[in-house]
C-alpha positions as CSV (number, residue, x, y, z in Angstrom):
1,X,97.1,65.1,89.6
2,X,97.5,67.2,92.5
3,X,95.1,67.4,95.3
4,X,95.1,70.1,97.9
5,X,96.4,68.5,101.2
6,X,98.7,66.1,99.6
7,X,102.3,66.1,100.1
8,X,104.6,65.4,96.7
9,X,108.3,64.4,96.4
10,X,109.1,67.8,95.2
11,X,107.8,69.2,98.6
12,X,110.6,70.1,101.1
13,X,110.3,70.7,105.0
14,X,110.3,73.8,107.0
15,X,113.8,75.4,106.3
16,X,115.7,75.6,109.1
17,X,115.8,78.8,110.1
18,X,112.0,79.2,110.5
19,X,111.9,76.0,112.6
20,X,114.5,78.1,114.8
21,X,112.2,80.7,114.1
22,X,108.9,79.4,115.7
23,X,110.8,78.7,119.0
24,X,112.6,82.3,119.8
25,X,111.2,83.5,123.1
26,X,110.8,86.6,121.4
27,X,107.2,87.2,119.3
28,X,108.7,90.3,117.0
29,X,111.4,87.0,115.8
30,X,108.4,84.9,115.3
31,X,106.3,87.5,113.6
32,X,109.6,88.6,111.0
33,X,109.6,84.7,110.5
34,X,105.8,85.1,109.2
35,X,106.4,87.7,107.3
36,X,109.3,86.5,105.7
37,X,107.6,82.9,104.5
38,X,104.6,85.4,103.1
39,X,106.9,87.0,100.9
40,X,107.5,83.9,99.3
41,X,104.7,81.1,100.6
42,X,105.5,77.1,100.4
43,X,103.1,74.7,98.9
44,X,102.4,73.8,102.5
45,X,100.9,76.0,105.0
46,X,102.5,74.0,108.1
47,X,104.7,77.4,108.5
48,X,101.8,79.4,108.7
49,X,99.1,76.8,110.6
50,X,101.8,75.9,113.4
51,X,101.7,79.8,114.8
52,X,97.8,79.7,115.0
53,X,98.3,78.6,118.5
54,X,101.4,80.6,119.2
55,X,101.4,81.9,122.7
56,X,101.6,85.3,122.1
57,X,98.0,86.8,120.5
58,X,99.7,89.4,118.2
59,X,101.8,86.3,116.3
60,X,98.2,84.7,116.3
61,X,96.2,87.0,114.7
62,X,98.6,87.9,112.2
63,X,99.3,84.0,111.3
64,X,95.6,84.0,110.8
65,X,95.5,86.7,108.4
66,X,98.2,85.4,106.5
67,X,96.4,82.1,106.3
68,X,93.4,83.7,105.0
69,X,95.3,85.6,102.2
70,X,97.2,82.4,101.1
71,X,94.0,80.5,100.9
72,X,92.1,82.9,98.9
73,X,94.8,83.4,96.9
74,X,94.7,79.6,96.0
């Protein structure tokens, strides 16, 4: 059985591109990036909870939302 914060096999780490991703100087990169893993979330939220304290407060809020929708969603 599955519980919610537990990491399976099956589970595979941040692609490579959104690691990339979450270090671009540039916030409109890092905010594509978050909209991009929304279209198609992971089991794991890392993606998602590593921008929360993203420098820039646009990328923060929106991670937030995002974060929000995911967990209500599951």
């Amino acid at each position: 059985m599955f519980r919610y914060g537990e990491r399976t096999q099956t589970q595979t780490p941040d692609p490579a591109w959104l690691a990339a991703a979450r270090e671009d100087p540039d916030p409109n990169v890092r905010l594509h990036a978050l909209g991009t893993w929304a279209q198609h979330p992971s089991e794991s939220l890392d993606p998602v909870t590593y921008v929360l304290v993203d420098p820039d407060e646009t990328v923060r809020s929106r991670a937030q939302e995002l974060l929000e929708q995911e967990l209500a969603r599951r």
